[in-house]
BAVOGU-649317 format. One line per 8 residues: number of its first residue (from 1); for each residue x, y, z of N, C-alpha, C. Coordinates in nm, 3 decimals, padded with zeros to 5 digits. Each point is the difference from the previous one (the first is absolute). Layout:
// residues N
NUM	X,Y,Z,X,Y,Z,X,Y,Z; ...
// end
This chain:
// residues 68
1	-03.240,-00.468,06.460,00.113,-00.091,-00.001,00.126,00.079,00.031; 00.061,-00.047,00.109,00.143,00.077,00.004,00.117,-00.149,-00.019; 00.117,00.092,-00.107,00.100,-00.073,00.009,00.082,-00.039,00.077; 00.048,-00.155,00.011,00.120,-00.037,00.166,00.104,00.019,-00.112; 00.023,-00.107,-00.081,00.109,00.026,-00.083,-00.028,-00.065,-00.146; 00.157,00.026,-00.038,00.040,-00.039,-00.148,00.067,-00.047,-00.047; 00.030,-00.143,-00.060,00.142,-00.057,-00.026,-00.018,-00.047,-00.167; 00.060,00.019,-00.082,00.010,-00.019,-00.172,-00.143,-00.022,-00.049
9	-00.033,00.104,00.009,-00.154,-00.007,-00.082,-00.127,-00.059,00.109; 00.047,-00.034,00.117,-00.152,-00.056,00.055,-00.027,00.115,00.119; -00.108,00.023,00.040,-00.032,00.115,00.093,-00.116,-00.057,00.062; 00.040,-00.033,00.143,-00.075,00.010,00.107,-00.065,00.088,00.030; -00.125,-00.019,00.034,-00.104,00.094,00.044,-00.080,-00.021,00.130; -00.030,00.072,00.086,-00.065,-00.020,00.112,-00.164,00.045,00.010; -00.103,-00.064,00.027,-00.109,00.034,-00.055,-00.077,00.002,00.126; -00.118,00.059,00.092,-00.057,-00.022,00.092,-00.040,-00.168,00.062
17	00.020,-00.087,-00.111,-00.013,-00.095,00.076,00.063,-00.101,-00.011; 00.080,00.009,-00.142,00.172,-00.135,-00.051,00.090,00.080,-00.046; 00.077,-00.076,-00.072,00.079,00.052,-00.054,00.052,-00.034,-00.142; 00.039,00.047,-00.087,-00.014,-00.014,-00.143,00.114,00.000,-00.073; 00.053,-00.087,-00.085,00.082,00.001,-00.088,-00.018,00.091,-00.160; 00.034,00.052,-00.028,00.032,00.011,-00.154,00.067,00.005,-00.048; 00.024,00.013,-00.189,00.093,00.007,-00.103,-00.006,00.147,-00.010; 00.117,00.047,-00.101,00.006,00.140,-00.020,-00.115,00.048,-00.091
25	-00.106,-00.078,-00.068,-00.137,-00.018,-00.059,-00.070,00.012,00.053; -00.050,00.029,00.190,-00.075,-00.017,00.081,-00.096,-00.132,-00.046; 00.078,-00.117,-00.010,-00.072,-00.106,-00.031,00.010,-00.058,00.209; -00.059,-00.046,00.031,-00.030,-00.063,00.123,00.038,-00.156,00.003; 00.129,00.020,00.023,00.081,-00.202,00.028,-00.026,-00.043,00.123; -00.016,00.078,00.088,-00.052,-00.096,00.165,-00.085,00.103,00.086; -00.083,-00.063,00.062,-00.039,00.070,00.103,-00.032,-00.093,00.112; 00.016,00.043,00.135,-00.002,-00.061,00.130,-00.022,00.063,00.102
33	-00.046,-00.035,00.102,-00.016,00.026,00.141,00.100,00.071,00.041; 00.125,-00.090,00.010,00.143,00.036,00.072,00.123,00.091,-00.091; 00.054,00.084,00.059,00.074,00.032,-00.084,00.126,-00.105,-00.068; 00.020,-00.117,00.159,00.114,-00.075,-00.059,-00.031,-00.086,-00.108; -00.170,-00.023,-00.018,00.041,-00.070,-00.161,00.006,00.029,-00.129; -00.008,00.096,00.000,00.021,00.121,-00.097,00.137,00.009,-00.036; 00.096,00.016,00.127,00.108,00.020,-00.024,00.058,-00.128,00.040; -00.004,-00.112,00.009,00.053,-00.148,-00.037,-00.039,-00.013,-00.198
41	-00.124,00.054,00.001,-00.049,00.006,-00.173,00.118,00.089,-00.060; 00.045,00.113,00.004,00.121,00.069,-00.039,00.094,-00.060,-00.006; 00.034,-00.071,00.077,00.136,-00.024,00.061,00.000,-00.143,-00.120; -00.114,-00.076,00.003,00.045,-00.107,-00.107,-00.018,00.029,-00.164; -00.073,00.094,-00.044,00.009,00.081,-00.128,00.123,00.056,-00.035; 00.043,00.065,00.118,00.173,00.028,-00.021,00.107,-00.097,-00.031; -00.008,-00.107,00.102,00.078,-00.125,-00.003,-00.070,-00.033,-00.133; -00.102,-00.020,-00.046,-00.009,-00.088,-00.152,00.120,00.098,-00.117
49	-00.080,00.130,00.025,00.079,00.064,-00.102,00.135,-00.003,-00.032; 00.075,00.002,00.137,00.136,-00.011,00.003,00.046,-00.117,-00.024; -00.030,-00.117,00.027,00.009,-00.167,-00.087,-00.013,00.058,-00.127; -00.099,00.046,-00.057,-00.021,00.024,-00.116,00.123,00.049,-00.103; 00.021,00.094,00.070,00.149,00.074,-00.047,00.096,-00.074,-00.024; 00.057,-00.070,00.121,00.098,-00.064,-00.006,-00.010,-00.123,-00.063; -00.081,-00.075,-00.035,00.006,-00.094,-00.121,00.000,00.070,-00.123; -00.059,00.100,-00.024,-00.016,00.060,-00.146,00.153,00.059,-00.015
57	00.086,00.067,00.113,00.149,-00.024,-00.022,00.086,-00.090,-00.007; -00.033,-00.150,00.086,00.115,-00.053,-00.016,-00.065,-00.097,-00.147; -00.089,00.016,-00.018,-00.051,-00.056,-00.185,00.094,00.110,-00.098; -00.002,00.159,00.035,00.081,00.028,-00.091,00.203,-00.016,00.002; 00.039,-00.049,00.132,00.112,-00.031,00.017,00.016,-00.104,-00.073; -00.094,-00.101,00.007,00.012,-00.127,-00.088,00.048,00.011,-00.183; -00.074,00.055,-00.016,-00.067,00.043,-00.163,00.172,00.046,-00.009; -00.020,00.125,00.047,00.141,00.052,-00.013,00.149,-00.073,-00.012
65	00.010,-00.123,00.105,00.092,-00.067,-00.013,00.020,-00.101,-00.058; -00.138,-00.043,-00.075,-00.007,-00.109,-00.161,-00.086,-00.130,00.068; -00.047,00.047,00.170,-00.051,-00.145,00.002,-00.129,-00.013,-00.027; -00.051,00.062,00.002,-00.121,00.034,-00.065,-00.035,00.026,-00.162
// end
């Protein structure tokens, strides 16, 4: 397996015949043929996370300002 890349904990891998997602656990979240769905799979794990964030901040802006 050689590495393409790495973005917040997930690591692409290139394998003789797909290509492979993992966690920093070497747990295995995708594998595919193409590299682009692998990295469309990244690309929306990121986008969740970052939604993620930003509601869990503007919930604490709330709290903070009594409307919550």
């Amino acid at each position: 397996m050689k590495l393409i890349c790495m973005a917040d904990g997930l690591f692409l891998y290139r394998t003789n015949n797909h290509f492979i997602v993992t966690d920093q656990d070497n747990n295995i979240l995708k594998e595919a043929k193409t590299v682009g769905t692998c990295d469309r799979y990244i690309l929306q794990v990121l986008n969740s996370r970052r939604a993620a964030e930003k509601y869990a901040s503007s919930l604490k802006e709330l709290k903070a300002l009594g409307i919550l």
